[in-house]
Legacy VTK file of the C-alpha trace (Angstrom):
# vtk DataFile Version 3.0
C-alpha trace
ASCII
DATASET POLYDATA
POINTS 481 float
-98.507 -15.137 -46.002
-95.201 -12.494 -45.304
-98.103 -9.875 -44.681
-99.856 -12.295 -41.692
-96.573 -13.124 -40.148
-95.333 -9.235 -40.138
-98.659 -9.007 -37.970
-97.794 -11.871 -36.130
-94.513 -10.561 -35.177
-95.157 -7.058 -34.608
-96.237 -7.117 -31.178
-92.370 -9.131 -30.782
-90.285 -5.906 -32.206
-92.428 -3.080 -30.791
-91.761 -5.286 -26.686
-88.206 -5.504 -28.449
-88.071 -1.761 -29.455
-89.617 -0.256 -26.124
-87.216 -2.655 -24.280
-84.033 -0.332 -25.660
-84.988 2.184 -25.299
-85.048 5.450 -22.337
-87.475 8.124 -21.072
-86.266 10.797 -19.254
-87.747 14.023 -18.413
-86.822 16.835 -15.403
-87.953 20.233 -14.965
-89.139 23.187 -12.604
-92.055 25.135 -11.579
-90.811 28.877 -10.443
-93.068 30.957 -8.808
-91.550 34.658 -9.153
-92.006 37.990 -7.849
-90.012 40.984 -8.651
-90.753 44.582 -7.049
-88.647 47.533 -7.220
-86.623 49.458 -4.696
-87.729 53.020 -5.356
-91.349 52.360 -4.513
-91.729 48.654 -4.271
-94.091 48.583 -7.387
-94.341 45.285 -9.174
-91.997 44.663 -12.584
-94.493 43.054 -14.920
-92.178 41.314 -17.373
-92.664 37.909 -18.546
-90.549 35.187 -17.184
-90.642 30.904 -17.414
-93.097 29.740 -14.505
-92.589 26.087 -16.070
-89.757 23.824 -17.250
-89.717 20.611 -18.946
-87.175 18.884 -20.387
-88.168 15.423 -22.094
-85.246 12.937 -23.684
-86.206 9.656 -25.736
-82.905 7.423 -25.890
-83.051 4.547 -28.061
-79.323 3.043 -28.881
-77.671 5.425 -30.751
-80.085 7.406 -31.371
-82.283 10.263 -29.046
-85.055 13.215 -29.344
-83.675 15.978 -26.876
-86.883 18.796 -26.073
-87.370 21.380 -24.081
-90.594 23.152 -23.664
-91.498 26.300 -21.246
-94.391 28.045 -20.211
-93.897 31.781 -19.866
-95.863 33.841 -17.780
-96.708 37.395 -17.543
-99.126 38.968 -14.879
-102.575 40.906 -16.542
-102.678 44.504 -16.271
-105.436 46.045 -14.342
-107.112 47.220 -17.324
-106.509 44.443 -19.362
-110.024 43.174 -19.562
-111.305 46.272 -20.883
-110.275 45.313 -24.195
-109.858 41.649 -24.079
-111.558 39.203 -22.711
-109.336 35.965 -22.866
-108.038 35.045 -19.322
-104.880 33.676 -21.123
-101.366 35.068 -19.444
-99.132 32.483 -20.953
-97.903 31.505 -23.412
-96.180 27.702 -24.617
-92.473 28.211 -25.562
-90.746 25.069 -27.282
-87.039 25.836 -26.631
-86.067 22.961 -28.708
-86.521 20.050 -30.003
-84.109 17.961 -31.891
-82.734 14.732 -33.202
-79.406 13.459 -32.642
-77.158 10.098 -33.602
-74.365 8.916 -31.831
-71.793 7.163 -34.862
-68.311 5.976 -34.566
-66.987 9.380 -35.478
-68.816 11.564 -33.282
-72.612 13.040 -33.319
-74.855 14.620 -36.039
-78.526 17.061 -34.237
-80.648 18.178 -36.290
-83.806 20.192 -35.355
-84.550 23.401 -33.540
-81.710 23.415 -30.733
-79.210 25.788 -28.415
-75.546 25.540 -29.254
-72.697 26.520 -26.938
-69.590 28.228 -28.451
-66.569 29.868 -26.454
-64.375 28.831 -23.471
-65.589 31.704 -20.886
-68.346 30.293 -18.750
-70.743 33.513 -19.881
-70.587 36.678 -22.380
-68.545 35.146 -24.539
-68.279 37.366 -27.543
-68.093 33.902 -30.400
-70.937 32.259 -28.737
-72.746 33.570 -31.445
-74.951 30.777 -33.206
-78.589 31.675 -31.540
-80.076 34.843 -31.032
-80.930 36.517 -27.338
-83.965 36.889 -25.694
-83.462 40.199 -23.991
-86.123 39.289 -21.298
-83.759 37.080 -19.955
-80.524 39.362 -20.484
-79.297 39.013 -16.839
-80.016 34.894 -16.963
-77.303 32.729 -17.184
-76.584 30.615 -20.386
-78.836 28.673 -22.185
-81.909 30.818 -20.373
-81.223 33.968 -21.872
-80.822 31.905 -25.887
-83.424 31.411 -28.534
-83.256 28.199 -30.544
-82.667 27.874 -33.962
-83.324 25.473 -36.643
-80.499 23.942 -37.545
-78.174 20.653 -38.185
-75.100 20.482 -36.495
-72.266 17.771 -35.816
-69.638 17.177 -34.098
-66.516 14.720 -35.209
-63.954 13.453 -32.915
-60.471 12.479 -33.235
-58.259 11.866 -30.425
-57.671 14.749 -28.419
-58.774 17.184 -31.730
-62.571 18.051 -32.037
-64.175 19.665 -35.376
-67.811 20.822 -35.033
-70.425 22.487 -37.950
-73.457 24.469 -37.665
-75.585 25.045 -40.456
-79.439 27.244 -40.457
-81.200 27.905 -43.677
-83.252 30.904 -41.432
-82.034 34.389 -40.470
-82.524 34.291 -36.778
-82.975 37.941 -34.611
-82.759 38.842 -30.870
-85.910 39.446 -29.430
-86.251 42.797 -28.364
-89.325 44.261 -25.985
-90.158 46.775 -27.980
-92.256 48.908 -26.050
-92.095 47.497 -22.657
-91.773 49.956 -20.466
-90.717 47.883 -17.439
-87.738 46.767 -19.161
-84.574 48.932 -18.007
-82.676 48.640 -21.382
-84.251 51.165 -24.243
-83.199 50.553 -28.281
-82.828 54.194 -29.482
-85.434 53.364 -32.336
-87.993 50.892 -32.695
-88.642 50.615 -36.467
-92.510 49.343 -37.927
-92.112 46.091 -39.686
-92.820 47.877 -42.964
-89.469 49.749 -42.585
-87.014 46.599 -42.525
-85.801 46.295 -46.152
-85.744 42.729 -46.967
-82.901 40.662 -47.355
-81.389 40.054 -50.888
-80.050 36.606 -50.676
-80.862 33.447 -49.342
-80.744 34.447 -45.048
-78.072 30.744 -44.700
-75.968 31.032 -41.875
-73.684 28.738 -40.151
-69.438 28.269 -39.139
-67.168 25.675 -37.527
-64.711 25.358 -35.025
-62.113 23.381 -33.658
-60.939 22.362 -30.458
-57.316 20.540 -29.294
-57.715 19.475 -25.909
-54.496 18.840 -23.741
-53.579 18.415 -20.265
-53.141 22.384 -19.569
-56.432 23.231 -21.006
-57.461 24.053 -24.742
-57.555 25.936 -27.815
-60.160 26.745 -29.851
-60.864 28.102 -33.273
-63.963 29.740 -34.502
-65.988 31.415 -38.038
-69.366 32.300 -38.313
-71.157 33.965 -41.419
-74.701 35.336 -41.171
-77.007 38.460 -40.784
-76.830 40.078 -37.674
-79.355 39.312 -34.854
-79.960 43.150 -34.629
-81.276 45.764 -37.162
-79.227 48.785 -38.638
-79.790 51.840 -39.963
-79.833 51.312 -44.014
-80.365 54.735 -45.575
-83.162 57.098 -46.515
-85.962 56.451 -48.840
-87.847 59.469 -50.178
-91.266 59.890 -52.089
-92.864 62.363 -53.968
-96.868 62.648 -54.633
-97.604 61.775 -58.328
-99.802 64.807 -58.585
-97.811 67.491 -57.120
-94.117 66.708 -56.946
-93.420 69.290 -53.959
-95.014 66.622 -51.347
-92.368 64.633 -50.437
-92.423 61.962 -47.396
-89.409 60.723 -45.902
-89.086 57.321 -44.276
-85.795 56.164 -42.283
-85.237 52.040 -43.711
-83.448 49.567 -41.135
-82.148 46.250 -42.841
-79.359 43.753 -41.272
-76.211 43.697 -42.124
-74.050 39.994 -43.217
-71.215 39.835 -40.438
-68.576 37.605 -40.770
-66.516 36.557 -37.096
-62.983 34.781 -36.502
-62.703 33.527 -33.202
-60.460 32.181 -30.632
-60.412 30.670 -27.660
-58.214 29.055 -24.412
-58.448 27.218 -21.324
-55.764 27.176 -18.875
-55.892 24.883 -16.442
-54.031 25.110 -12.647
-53.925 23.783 -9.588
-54.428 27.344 -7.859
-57.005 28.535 -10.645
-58.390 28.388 -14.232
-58.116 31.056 -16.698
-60.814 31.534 -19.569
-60.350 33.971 -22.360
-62.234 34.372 -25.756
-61.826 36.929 -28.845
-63.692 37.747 -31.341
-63.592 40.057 -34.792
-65.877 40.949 -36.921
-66.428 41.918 -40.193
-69.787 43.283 -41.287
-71.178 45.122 -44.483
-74.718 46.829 -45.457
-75.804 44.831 -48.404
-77.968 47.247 -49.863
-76.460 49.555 -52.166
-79.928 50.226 -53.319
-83.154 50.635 -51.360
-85.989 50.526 -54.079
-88.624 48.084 -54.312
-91.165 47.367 -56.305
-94.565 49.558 -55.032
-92.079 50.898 -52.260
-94.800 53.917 -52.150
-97.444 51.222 -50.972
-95.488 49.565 -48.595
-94.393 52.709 -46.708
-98.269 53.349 -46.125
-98.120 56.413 -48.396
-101.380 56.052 -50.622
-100.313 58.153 -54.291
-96.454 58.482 -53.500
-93.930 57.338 -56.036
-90.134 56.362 -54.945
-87.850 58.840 -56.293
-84.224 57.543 -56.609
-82.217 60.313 -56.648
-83.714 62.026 -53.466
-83.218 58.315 -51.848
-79.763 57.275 -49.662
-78.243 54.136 -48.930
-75.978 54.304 -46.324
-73.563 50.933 -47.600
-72.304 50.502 -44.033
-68.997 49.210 -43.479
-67.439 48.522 -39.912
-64.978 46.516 -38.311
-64.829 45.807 -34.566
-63.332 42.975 -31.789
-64.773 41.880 -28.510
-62.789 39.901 -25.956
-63.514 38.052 -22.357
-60.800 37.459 -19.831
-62.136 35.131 -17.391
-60.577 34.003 -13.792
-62.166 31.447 -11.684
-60.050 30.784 -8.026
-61.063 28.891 -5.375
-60.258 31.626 -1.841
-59.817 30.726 1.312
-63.214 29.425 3.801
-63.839 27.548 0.615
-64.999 30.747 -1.170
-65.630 30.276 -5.163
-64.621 33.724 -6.888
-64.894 34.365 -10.488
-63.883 37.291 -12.246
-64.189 38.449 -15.783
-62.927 41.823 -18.241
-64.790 42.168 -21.066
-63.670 44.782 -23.952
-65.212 46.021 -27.017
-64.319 48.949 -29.856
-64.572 49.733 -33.176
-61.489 49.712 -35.366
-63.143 50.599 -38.569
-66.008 52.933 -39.751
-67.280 54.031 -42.658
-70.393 54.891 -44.793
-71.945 56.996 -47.320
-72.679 60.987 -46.309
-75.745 61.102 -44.268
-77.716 63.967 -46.439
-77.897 66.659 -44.468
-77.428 69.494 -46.938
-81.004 68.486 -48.346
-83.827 70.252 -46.938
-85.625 67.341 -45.763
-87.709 67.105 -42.673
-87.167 63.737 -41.172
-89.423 64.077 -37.773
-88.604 60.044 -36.198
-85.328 61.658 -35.271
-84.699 61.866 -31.680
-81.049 63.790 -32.929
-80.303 67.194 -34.785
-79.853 66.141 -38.169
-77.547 68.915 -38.265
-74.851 66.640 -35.710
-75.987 63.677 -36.870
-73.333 61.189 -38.061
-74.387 57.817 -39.133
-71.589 55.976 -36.914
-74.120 57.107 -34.168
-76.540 54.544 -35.525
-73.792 51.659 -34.983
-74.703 48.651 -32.616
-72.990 45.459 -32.864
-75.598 43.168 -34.584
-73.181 40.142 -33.331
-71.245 39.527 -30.543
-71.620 39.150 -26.413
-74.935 40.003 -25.033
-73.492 42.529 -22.622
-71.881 45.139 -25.385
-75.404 46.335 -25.291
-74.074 48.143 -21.716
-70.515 49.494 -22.444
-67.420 48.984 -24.082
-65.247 48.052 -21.284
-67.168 45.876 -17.879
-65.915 43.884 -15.124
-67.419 41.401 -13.708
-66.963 39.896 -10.139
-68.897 37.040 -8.014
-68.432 35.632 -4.818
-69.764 32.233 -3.816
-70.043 30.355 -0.562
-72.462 26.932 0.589
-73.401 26.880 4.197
-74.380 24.297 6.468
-73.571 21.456 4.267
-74.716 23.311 0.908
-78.249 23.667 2.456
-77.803 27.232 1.920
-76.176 29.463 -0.963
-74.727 32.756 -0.773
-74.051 34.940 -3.926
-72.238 38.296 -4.298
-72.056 39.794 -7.285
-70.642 43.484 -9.341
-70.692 44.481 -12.414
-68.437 47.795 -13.207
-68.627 50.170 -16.055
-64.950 50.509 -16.654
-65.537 52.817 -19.869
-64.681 56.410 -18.713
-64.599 58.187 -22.000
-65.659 61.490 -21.507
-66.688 60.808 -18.009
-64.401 62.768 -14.782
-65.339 60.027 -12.179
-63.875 57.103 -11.068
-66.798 54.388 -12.114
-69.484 56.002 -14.301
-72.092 53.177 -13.557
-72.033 50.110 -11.446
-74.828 46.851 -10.795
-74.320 44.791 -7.431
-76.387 42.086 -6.047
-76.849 39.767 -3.303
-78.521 36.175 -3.676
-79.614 33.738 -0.940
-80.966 30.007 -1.862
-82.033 27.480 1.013
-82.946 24.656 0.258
-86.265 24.062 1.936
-86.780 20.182 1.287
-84.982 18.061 -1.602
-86.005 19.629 -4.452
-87.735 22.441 -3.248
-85.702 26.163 -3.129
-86.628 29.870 -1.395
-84.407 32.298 -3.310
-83.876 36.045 -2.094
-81.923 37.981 -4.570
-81.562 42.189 -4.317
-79.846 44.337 -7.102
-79.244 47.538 -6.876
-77.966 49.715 -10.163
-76.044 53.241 -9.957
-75.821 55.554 -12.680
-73.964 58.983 -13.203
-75.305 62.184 -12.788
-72.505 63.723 -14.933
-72.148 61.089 -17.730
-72.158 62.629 -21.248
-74.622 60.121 -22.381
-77.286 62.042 -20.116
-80.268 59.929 -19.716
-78.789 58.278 -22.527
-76.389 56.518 -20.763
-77.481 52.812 -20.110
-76.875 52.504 -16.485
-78.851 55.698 -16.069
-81.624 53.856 -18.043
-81.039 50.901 -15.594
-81.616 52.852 -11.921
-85.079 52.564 -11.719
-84.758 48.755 -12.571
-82.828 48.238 -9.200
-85.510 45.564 -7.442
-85.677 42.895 -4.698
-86.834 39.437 -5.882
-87.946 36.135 -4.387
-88.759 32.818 -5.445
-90.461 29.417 -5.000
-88.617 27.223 -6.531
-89.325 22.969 -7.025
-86.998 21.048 -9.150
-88.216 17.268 -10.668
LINES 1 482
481 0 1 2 3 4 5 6 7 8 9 10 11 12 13 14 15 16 17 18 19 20 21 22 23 24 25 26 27 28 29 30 31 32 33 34 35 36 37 38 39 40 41 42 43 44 45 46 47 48 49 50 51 52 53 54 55 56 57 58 59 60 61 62 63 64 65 66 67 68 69 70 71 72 73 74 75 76 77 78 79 80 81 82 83 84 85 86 87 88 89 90 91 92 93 94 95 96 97 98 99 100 101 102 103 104 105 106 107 108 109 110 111 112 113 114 115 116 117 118 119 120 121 122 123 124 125 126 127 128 129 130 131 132 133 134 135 136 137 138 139 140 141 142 143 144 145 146 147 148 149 150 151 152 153 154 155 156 157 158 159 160 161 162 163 164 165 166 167 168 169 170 171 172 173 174 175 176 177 178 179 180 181 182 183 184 185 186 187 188 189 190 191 192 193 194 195 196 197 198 199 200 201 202 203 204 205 206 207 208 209 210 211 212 213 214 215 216 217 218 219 220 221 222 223 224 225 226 227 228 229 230 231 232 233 234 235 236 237 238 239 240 241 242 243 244 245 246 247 248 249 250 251 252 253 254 255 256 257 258 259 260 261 262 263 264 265 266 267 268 269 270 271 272 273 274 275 276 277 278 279 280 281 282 283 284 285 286 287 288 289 290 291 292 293 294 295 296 297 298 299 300 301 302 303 304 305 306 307 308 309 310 311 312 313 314 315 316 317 318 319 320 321 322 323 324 325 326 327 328 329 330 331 332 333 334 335 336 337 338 339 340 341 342 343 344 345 346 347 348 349 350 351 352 353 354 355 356 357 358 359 360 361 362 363 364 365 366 367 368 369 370 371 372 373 374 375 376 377 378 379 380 381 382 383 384 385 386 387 388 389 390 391 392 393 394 395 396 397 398 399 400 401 402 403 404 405 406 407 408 409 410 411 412 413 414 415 416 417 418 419 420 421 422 423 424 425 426 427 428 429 430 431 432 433 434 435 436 437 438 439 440 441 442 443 444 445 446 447 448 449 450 451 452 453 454 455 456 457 458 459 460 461 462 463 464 465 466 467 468 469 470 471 472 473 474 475 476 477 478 479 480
């Protein structure tokens, strides 16, 4: 009898159900073309031709998603070895849970998180990982998502957040890509990442007091860095005739700990943004043997030998900090400016061996001036340390004819002269135009041109050397729903 009038009354919760609850959804299709300035060939890198974002609300309680579709044109020659017409590929950004209670909100699923005060390259917005396709997007677009459980608790004008991810999440790199104007010094096989020793759990907290001047913020994070490292040196000897020896450079990630802080000022005449971050982070392997190492490393009948074999048990210490000034100028000009500055304060690691008479040939450097600190990259931090250790940023913004039309100025200095005679060793400007052709529909007409130095110590090393030939013109199609 209870089962017949559940069925009965079924059809009255599901109308009941449906009737509290929301659908939203909003997106954009971008059509994109990006050619260079040199010799107007076409950049072939992949980019997000479609944007959907779905919400389901019901009460206190909503599914958030976000799913692109990313793009990247066929080479000429592509068909010559594959024969799928497929350029795309589906991207689900997130996709995550999340419940409204009396003391705040608790998300759990695959989702972007937002730390810091400065609007952008904020060196403690460090929960997900970069996609470096998208380095030169703004905010969420240039962020992976990461599965994880957050909340958030409130308490009058005091906030207290958590972020918790049982996964070690990584930048993604384009390895390879030679249309990309940004170059890792080494691009390591998967077989030459050491695994991680403990469980890969990351996650921090943070508070934040809001008051009427602005607010202050508080920040840790613990977990392993978004970017390999150079580990140490593993060596191998043939069982047969101990006088073969192969020698294989391992990369690992380091566990980085970060303190943060943050402040908003707020002012009639402007707003001032600043963030700071240190960071602590260690090379957990103090030994780099593993079971059929010899196997691993793709050398059929080698055997690891230990005492030919070098961990490097890298230790550093370093701070980042963003100054950030937004003012409103006169002719109802928006400027924002921003100082960004990086450095190591600590270094150190075991001897690189260089007194051995080992031939390592996937060095680029003479072992003979090689010091391991010139293996040292951030692993976690702002996306823009990748460039230089000291940058200033400046953009100019102005509507037109009743915001119908957009114009954007922007520079980006390389303030870091070390070793350099010149005033600025490397600079990025560009100009951006959006009209607004109908409601929802946008042109956009951006050009950037990138100088680098011709007397820079780096050499072709130097990153906005590396970044000249990516000076381009772009335009868009644009339709927002």
């Amino acid at each position: 009898m209870k089962k017949k009038i559940f069925i009965l009354l079924l059809p009255v919760f599901t109308v009941w159900n449906f009737a509290q609850s929301t659908n939203d959804y909003g997106g954009y299709v971008d059509l994109y073309y990006t050619a260079r300035l040199s010799d107007h060939s076409l950049i072939n890198l992949p980019y997000r031709i479609f944007n959907i974002n779905v919400d389901h609300q019901n009460g206190d309680f909503s599914i958030k998603s976000t799913l692109a579709l990313e793009h990247q044109l066929r080479s000429d020659t592509y068909f010559l070895t594959n024969s799928s017409p497929q350029d795309y590929h589906w991207d689900l950004r997130e996709l995550y849970m999340q419940w409204f209670t009396s003391f705040g909100e608790i998300r759990i699923g695959k989702q972007i998180h937002t730390w810091g005060s400065t609007d952008e390259n904020s060196p403690i917005d460090v929960v997900n990982p970069l996609d470096y396709y998208y380095l030169f997007s703004a905010g969420a677009e240039r962020k992976l998502g990461t599965f994880s459980i957050a909340s958030d608790i409130y308490w009058r004008n005091f906030k207290l957040g958590f972020v918790f991810s049982p996964l070690h999440n990584t930048h993604r790199t384009p390895s390879g890509d030679n249309d990309f104007p940004i170059k890792l010094p080494i691009n390591p096989q998967e077989y030459q990442i050491f695994p991680l020793h403990d469980q890969p759990f990351e996650g921090g907290f943070y508070t934040v007091s809001s008051w009427n001047f602005g607010e202050i913020s508080y920040y840790y994070f613990s977990g392993y860095d978004r970017l390999f490292n150079f580990t140490g040196v593993s060596t191998y000897s043939h069982i047969d005739n101990s006088s073969f020896v192969q020698v294989e450079l391992v990369y690992g990630f380091r566990k980085t700990q970060a303190l943060g802080m943050g402040a908003i000022l707020l002012n009639d005449l402007f707003t001032i943004r600043a963030d700071m971050g240190l960071f602590d982070t260690r090379d957990q392997n103090s030994s780099i043997s593993r079971e059929l190492a010899g196997v691993a490393f793709g050398f059929n009948n080698y055997i690891f030998v230990d005492s030919l074999s070098f961990p490097m048990e890298e230790k550093a210490r370093y701070y980042q900090s963003t100054l950030q000034i937004e003012v409103e100028l006169p002719a109802d000009i928006n400027f924002i400016g921003q100082i960004f500055i990086y450095d190591t304060l600590y270094y150190s690691s075991n001897d690189f061996p260089v007194d051995q008479e080992i031939s390592i040939p996937n060095l680029e450097i003479d072992p003979d001036n090689f010091t391991p600190a010139d293996f040292f990259t951030p692993g976690i931090g702002a996306p823009m340390a990748v460039l230089s250790k000291k940058l200033a940023f400046f953009n100019l913004e102005r509507d037109f004819l009743d915001s119908q039309l957009n114009i954007n100025l922007t520079a980006m200095l390389d303030l870091d002269k070390t070793g350099y005679k010149g005033t600025v060793p490397g600079a990025l400007y560009s100009f951006q135009t959006e009209y607004n052709l109908l409601e929802n529909l946008k042109a956009i007409l951006g050009i950037t041109k990138i100088i680098g130095a011709d007397g820079h110590p780096d050499g072709d090393q130097y990153r906005f050397n590396q970044m000249e030939d990516f000076s381009h013109m772009r335009l868009e199609i644009k339709y927002f729903f």
